[in-house]
Backbone as CSV, one residue per row, in Angstrom:
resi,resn,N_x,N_y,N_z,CA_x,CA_y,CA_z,C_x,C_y,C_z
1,UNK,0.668,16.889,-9.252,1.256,15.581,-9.557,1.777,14.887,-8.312
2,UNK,1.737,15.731,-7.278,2.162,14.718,-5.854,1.515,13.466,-5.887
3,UNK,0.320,13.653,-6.178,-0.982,12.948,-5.218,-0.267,11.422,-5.957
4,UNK,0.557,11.266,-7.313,1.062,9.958,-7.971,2.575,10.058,-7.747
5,UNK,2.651,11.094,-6.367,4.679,10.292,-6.166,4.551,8.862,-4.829
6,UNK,5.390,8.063,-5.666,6.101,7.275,-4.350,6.916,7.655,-3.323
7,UNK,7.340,8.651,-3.330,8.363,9.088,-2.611,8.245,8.361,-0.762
8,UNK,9.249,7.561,-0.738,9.458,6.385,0.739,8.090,5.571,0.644
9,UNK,7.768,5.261,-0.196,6.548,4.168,0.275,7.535,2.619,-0.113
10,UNK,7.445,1.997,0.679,7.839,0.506,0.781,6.761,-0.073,-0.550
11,UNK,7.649,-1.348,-1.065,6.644,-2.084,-1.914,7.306,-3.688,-2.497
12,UNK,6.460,-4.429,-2.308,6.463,-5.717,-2.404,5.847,-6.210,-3.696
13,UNK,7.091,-6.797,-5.086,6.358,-7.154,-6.318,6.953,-8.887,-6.487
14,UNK,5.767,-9.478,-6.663,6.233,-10.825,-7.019,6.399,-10.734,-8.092
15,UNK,7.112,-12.293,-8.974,7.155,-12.575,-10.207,7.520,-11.306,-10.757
16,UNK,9.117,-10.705,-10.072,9.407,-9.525,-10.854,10.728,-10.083,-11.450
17,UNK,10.926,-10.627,-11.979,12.179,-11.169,-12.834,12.337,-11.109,-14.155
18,UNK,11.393,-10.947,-15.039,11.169,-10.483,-16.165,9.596,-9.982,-16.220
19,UNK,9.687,-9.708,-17.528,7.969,-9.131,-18.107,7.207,-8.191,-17.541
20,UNK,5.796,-8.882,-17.260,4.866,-7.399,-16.472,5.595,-7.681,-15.116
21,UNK,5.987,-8.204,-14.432,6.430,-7.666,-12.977,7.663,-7.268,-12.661
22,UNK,8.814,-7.352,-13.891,10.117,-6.351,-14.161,9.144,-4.701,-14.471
23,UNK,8.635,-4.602,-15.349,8.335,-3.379,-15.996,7.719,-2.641,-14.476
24,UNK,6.840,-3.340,-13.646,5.979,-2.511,-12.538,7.058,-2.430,-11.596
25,UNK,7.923,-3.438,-11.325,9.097,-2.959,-10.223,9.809,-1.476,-10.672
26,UNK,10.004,-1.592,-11.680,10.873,-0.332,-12.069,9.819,1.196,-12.361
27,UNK,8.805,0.488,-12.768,8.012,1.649,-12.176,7.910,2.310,-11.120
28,UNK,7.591,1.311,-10.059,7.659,2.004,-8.344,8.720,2.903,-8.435
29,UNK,9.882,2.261,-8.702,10.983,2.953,-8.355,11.281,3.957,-8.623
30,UNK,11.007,4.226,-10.397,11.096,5.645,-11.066,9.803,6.373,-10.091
31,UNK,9.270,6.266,-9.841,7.611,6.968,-8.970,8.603,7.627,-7.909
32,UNK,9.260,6.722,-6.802,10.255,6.882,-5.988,10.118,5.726,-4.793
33,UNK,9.341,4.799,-4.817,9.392,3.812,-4.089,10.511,2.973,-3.522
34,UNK,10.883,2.575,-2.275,11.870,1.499,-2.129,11.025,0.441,-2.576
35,UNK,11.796,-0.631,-3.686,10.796,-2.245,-3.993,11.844,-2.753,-3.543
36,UNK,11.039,-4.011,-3.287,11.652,-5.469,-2.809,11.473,-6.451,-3.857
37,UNK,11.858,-7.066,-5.246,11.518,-7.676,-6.082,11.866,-9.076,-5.589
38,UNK,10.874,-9.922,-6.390,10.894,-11.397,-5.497,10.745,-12.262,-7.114
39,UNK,11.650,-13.345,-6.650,10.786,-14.610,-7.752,11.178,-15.917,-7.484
40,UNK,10.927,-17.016,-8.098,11.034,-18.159,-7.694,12.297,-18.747,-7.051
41,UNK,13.330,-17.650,-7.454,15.169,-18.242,-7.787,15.638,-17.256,-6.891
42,UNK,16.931,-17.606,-6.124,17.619,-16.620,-5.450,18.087,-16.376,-6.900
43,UNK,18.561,-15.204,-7.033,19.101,-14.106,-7.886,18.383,-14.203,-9.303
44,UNK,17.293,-14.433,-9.538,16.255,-14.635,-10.430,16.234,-12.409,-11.090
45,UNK,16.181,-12.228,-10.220,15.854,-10.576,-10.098,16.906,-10.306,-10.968
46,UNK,18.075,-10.669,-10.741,19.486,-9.995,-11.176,19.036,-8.850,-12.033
47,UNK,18.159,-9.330,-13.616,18.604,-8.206,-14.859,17.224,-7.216,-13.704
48,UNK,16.495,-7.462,-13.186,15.791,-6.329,-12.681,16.300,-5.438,-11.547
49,UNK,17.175,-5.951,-10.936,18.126,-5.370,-10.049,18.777,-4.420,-10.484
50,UNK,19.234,-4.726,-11.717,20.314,-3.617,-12.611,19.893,-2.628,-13.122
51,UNK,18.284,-2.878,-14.033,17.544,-1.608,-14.146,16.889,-1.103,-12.986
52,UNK,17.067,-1.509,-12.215,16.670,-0.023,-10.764,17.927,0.370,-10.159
53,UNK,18.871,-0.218,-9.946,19.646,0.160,-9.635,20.674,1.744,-10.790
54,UNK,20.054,1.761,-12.017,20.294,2.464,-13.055,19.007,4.518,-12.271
55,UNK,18.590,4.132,-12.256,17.528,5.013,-11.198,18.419,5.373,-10.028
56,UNK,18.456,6.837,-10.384,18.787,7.769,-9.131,17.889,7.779,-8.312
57,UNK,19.439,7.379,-6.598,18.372,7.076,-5.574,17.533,5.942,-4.972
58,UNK,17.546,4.792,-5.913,16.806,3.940,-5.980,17.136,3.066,-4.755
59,UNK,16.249,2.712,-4.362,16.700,1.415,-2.954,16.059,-0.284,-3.754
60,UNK,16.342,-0.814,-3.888,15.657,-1.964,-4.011,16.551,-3.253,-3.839
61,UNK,15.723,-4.084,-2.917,16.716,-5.785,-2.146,15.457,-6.883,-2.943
62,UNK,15.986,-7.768,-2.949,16.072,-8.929,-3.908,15.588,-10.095,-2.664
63,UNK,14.387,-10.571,-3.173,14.387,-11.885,-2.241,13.767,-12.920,-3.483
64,UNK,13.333,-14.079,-2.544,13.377,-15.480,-3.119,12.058,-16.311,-2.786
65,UNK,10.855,-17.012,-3.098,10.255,-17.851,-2.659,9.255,-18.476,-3.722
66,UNK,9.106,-20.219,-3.672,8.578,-20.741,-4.140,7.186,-20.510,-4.208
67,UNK,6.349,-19.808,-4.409,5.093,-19.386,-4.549,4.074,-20.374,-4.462
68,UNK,4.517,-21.576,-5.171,3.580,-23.151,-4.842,3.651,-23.764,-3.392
69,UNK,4.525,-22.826,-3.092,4.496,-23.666,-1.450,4.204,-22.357,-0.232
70,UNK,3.178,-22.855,0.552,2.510,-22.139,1.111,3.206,-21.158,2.756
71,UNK,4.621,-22.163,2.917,5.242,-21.761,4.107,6.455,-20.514,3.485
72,UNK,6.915,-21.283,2.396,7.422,-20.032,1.349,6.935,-18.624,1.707
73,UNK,5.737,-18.662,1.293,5.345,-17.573,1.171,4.882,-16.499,2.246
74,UNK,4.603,-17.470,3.049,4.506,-17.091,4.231,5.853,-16.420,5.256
75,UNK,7.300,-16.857,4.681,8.786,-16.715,5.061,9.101,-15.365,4.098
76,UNK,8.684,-15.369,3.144,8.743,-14.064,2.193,7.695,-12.739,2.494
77,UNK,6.189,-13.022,2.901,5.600,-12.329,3.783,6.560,-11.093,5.083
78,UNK,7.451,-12.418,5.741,8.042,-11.856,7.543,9.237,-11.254,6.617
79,UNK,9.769,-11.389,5.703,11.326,-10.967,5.583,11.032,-9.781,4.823
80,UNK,10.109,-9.716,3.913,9.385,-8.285,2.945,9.019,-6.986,4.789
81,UNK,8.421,-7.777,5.558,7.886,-6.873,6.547,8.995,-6.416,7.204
82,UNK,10.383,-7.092,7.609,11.426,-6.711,8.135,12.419,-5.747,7.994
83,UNK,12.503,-5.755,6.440,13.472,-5.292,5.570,13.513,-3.607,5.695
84,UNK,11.949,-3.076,5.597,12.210,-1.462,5.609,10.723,-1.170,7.017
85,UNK,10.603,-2.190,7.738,9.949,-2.069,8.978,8.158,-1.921,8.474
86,UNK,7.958,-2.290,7.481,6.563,-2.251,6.901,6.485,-2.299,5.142
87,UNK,5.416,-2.514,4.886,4.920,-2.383,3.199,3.798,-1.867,3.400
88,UNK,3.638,-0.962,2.352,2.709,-0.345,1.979,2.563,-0.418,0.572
89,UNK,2.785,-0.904,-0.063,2.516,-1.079,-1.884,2.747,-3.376,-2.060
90,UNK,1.497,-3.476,-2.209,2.128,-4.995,-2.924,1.304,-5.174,-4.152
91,UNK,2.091,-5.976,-4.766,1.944,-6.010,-6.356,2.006,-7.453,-6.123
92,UNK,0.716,-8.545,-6.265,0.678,-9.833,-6.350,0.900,-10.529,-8.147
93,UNK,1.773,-10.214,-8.656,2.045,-10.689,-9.732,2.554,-12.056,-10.477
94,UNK,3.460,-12.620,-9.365,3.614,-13.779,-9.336,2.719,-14.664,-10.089
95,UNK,3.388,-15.534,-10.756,2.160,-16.277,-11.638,2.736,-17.653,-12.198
96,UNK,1.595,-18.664,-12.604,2.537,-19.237,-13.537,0.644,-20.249,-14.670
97,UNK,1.160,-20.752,-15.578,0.134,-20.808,-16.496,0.665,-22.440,-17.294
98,UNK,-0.698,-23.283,-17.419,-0.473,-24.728,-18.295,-1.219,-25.104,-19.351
99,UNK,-0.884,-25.361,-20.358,-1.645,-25.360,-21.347,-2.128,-26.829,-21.922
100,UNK,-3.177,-27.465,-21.739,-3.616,-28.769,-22.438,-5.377,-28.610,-22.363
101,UNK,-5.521,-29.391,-23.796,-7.320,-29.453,-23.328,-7.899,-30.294,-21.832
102,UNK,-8.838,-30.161,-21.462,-9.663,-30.048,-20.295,-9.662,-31.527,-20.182
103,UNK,-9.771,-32.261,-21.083,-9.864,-33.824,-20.782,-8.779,-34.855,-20.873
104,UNK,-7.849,-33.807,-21.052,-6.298,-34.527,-20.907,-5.372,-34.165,-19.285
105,UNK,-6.252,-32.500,-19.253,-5.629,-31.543,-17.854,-5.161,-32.382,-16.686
106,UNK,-3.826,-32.349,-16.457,-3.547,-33.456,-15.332,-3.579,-32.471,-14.013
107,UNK,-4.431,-33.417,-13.131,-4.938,-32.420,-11.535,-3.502,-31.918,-10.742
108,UNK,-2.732,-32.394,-11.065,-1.456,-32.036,-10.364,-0.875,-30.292,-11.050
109,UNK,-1.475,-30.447,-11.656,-0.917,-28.915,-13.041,-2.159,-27.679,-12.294
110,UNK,-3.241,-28.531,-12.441,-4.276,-27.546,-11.729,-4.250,-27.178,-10.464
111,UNK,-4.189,-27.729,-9.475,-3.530,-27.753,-8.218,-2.108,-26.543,-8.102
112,UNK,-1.727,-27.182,-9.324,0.036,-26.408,-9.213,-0.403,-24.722,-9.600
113,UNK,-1.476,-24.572,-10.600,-1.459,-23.278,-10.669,-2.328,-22.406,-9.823
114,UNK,-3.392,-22.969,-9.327,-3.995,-22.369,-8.499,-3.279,-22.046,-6.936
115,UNK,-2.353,-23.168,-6.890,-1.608,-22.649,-5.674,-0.661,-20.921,-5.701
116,UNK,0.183,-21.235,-7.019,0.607,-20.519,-7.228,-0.077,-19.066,-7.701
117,UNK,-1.040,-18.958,-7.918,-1.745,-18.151,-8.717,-2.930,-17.383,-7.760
118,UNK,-3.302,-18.162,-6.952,-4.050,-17.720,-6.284,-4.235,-17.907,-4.707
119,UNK,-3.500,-18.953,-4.018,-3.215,-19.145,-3.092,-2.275,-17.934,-2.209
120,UNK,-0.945,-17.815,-2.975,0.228,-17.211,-2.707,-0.622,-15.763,-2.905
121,UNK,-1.176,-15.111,-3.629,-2.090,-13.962,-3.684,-2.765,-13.717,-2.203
122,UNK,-3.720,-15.009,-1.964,-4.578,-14.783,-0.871,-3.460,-14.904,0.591
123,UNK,-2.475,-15.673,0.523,-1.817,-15.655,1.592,-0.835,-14.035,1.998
124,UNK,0.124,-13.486,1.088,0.585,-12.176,0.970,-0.285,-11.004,1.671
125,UNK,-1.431,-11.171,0.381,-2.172,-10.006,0.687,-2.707,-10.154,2.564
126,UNK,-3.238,-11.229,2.735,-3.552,-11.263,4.301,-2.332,-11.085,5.049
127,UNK,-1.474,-11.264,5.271,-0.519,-11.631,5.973,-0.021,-9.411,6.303
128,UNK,0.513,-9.243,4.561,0.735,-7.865,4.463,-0.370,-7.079,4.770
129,UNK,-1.415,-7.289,4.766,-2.813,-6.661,4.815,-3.132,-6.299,5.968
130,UNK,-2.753,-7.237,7.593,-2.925,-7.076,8.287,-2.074,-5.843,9.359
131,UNK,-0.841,-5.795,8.271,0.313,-4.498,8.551,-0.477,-3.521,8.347
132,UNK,-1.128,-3.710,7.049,-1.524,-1.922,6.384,-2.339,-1.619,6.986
133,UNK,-3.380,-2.741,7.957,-4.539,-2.030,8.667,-3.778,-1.116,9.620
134,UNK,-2.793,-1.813,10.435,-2.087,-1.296,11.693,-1.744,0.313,11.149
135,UNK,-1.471,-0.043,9.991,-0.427,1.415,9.829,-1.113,2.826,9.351
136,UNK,-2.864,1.719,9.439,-3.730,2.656,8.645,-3.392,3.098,7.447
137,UNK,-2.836,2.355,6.433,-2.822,2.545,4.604,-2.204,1.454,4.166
138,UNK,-2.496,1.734,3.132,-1.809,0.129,2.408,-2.375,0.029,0.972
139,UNK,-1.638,-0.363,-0.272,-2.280,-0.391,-1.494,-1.865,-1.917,-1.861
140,UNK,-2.626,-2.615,-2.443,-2.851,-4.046,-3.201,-2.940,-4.145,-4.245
141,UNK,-2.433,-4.430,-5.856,-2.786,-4.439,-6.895,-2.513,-5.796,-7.324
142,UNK,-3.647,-6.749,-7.426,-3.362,-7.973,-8.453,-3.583,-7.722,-9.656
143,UNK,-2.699,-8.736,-10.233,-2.708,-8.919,-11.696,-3.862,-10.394,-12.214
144,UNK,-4.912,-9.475,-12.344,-5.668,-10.287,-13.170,-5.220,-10.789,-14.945
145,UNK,-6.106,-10.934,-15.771,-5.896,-11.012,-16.999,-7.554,-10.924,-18.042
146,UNK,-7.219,-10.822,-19.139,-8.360,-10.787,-19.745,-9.118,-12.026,-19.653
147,UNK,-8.580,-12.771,-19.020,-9.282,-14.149,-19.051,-10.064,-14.287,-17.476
148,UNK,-9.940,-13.436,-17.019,-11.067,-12.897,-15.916,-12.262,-12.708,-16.456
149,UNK,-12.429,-12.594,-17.512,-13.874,-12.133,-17.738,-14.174,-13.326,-19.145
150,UNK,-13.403,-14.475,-19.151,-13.893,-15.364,-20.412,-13.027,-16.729,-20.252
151,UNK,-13.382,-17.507,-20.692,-12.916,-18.588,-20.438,-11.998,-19.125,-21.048
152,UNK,-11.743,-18.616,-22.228,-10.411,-18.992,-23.146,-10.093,-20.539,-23.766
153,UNK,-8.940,-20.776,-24.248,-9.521,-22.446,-24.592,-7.789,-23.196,-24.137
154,UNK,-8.258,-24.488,-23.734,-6.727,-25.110,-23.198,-6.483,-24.322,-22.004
155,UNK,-6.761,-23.832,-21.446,-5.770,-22.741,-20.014,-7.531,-22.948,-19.322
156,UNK,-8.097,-24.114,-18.611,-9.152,-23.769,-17.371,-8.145,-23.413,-15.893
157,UNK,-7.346,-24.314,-15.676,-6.675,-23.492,-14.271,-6.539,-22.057,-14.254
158,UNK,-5.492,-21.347,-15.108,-5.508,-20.359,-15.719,-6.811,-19.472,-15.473
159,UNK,-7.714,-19.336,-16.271,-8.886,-19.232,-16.409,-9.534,-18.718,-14.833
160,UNK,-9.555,-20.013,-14.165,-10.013,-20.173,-13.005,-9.453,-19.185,-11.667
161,UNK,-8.398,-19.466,-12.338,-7.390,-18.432,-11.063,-7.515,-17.114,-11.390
162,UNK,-7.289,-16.693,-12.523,-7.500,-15.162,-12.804,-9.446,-14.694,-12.031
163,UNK,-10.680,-15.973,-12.509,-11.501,-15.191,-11.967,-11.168,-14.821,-10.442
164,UNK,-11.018,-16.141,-9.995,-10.420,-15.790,-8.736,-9.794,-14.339,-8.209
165,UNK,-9.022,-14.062,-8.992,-7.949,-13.042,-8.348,-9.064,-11.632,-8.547
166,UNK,-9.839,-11.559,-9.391,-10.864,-11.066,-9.805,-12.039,-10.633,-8.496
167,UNK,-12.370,-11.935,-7.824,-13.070,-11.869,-6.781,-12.460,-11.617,-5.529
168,UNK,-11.484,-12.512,-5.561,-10.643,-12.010,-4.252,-10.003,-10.719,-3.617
169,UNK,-10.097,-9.698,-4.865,-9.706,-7.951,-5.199,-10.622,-7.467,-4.530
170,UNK,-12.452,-8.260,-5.107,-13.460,-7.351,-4.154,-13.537,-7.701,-3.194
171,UNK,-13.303,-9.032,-2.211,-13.793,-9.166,-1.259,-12.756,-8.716,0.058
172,UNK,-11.158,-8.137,-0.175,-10.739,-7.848,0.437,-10.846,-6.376,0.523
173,UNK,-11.587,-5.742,-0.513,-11.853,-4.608,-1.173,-13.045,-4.301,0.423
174,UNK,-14.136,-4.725,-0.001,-15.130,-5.119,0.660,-14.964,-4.857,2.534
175,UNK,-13.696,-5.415,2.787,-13.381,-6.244,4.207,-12.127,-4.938,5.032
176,UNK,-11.787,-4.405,3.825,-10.184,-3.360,4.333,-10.291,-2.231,4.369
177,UNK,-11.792,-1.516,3.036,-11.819,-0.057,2.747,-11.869,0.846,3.581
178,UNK,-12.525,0.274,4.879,-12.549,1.043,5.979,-11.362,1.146,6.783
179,UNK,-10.791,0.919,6.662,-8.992,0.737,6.825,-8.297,1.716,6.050
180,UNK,-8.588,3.023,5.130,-7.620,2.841,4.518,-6.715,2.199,3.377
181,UNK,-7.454,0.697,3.033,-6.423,-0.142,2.460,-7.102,-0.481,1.483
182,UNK,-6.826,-0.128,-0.192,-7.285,-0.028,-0.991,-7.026,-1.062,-2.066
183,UNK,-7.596,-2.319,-2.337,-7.016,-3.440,-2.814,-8.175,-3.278,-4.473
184,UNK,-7.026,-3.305,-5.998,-7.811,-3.140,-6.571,-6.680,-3.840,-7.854
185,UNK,-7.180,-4.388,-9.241,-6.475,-5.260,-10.086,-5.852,-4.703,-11.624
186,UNK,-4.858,-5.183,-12.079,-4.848,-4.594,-13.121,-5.213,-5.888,-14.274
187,UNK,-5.942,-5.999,-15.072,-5.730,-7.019,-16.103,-5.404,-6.596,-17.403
188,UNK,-4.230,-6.989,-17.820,-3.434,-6.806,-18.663,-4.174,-7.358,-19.764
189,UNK,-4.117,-6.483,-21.480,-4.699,-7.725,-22.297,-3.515,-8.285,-23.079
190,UNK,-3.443,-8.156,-24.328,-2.730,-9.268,-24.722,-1.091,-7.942,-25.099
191,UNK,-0.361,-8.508,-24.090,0.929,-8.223,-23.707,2.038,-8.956,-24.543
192,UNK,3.179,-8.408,-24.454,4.419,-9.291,-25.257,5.123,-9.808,-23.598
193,UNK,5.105,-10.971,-23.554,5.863,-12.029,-22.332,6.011,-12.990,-23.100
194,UNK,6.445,-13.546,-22.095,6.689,-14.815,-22.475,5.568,-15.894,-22.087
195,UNK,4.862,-15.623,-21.615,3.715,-16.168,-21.353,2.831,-15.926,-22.932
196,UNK,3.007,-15.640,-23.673,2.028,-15.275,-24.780,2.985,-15.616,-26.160
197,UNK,3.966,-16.052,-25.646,4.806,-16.199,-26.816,4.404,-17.651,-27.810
198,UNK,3.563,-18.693,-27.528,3.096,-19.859,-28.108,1.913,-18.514,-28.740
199,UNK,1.193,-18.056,-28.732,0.207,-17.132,-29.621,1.028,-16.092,-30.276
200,UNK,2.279,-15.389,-29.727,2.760,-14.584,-30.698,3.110,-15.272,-31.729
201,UNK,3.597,-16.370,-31.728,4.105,-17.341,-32.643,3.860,-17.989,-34.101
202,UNK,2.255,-17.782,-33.654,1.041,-18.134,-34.140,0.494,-17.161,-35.333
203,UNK,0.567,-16.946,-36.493,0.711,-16.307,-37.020,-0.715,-15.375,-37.004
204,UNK,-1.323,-16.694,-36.961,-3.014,-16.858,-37.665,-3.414,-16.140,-36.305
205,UNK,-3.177,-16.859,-35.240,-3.903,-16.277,-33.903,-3.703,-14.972,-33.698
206,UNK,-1.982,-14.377,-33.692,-1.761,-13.019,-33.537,-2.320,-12.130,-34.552
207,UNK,-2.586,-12.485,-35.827,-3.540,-11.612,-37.029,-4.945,-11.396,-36.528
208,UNK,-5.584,-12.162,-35.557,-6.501,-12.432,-34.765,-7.167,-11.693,-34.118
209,UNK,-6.406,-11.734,-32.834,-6.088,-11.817,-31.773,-5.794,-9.293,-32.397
210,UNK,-4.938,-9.386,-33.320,-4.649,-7.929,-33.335,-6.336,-7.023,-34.133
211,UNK,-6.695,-7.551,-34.623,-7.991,-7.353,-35.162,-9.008,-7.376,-34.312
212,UNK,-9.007,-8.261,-32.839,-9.875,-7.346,-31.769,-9.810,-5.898,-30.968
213,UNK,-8.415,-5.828,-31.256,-7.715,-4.516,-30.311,-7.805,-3.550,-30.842
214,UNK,-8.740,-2.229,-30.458,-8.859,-1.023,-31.448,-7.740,-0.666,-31.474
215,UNK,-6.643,-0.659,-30.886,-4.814,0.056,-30.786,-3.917,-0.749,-31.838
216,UNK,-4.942,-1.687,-32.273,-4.551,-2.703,-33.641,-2.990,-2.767,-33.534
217,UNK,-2.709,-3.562,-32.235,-1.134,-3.931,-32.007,-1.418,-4.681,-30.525
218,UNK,-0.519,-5.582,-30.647,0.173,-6.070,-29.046,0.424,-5.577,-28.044
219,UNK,0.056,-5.256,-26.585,0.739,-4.543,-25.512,2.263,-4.605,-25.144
220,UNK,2.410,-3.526,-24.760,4.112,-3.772,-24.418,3.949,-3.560,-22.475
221,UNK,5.031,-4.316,-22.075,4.712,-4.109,-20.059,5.107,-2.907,-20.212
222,UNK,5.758,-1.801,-20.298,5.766,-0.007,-20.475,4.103,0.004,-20.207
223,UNK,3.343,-0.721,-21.213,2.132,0.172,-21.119,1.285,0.090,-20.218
224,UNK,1.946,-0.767,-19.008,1.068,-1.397,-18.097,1.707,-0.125,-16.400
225,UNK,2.490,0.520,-17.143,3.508,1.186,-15.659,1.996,2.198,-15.594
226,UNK,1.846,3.002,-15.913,0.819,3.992,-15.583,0.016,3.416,-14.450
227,UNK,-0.719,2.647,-15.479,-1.732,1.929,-14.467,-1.319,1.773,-13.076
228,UNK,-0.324,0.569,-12.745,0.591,0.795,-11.576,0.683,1.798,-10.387
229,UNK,1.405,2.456,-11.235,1.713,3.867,-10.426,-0.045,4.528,-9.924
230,UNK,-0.670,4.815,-10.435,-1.950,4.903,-10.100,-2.535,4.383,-9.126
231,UNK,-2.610,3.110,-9.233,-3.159,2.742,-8.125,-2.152,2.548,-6.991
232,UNK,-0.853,2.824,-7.485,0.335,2.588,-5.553,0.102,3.754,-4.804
233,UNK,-0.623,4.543,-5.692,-0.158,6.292,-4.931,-1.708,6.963,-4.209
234,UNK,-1.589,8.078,-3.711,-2.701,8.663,-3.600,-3.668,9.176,-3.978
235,UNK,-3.383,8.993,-5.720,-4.546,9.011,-6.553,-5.687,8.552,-6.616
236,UNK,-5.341,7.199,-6.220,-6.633,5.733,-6.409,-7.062,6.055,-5.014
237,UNK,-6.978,7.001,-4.504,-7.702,6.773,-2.908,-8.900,6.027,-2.379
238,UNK,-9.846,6.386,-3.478,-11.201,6.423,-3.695,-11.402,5.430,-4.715
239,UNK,-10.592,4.838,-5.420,-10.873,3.613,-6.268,-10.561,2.230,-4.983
240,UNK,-11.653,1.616,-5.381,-11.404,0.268,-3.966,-12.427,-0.719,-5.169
241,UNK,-11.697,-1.723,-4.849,-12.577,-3.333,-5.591,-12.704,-3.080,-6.674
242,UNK,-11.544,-2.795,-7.629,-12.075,-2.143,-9.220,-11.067,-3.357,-9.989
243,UNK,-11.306,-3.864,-11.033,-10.330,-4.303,-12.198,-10.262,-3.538,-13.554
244,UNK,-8.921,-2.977,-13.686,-8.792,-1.974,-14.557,-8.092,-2.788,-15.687
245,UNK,-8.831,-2.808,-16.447,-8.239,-3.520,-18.026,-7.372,-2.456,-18.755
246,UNK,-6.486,-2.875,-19.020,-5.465,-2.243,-20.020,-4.743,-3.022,-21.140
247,UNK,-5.713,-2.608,-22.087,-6.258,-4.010,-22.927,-6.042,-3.298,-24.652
248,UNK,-5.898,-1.892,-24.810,-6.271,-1.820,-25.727,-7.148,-1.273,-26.538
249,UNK,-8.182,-1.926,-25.948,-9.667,-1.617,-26.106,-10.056,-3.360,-26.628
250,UNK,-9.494,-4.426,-25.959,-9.982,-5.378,-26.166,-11.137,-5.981,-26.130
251,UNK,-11.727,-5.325,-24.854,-12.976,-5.797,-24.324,-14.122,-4.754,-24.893
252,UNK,-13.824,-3.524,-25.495,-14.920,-3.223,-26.085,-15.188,-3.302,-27.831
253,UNK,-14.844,-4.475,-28.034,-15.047,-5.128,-29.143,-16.121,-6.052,-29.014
């Protein structure tokens, strides 16, 4: 069971303030990782602060950056690298999602999520990426979604960015493996957030929506920590450019 301890690996999780990127911060930590949890708000982290800080041993500091803005992220990049003198675990989770049909979609919303969604992804991972070559290791896990592999209805930014994050997994996959640096995705399927809460809502959709899933229920972020931990550690050595659905069994319906 070594080969899946954190024990001193540094790690960098966006959009850890609630939901799937609270549940994976506190994963690292129980693993034994120092995290650095980040989100849009200075003290945004707080309730995630408290459950790691509940973890014997636990190290974890709290930062801040607008993810739509590109120097942000780039300032959250240098201060993540400062803090414990390197990263070796990042978790691009950070996210954000708009919902209107395609011929109403205002370009400012699309713009807004792809920055956030996939920009701030491609900027991190390079920036941190170029540490892990130095240090010779380094693990990457984006958060794709099931909508990586389908187009969904009302959500094309959305949509768009997840393939994205999708492609962008292999091609750094592609560009780092020989490094050491193993960049690979998790796509979550249909999870309880708050991001899903207009479909939990939904009576008709969630009766739906539970009738594709052979586990004939909703995901909980718990069920997403495994996965996680897997790929931060020395397990996934040999897994590079992969998207691992944890879905359910959504997709083999």
């Amino acid at each position: 069971m070594s080969d899946f301890s954190l024990d001193g690996k540094r790690a960098l999780v966006t959009g850890a303030s609630r939901g799937i990127g609270q549940a994976l911060a506190v994963a690292l930590a129980e693993a034994g990782a120092k995290v650095i949890v980040a989100s849009s708000k200075a003290g945004g982290c707080s309730e995630t602060l408290t459950k790691i800080k509940q973890i014997e041993k636990a190290q974890v500091v709290e930062l801040s950056a607008d993810l739509s803005e590109p120097e942000a992220v780039m300032n959250l990049a240098k201060s993540s690298l400062s803090i414990w003198g390197g990263i070796d675990i990042l978790i691009n989770n950070g996210g954000t999602i708009f919902r209107s049909p395609v011929v109403d979609y205002p370009f400012s919303e699309w713009q807004n999520v792809m920055r956030v969604n996939v920009d701030s992804a491609f900027l991190l991972s390079q920036q941190l990426g170029k540490e892990m070559i130095k240090q010779g290791q380094g693990k990457i896990i984006n958060i794709a979604s099931m909508l990586s592999y389908s187009g969904g209805i009302t959500v094309p930014a959305y949509t768009a960015s997840k393939h994205a994050i999708a492609g962008l997994t292999k091609a750094l996959a592609n560009e780092w493996g020989k490094y050491n640096v193993q960049i690979n995705a998790i796509a979550p399927g249909y999870i309880r957030t708050d991001n899903t809460q207009s479909l939990q809502d939904d009576s008709q959709r969630s009766k739906e929506i539970c009738a594709r899933i052979p586990a004939d229920r909703w995901g909980e972020t718990a069920d997403l920590k495994g996965a996680a931990i897997f790929l931060a550690s020395n397990a996934s050595n040999y897994v590079n450019g992969h998207v691992l659905a944890v879905d359910g069994g959504f997709l083999a319906r």
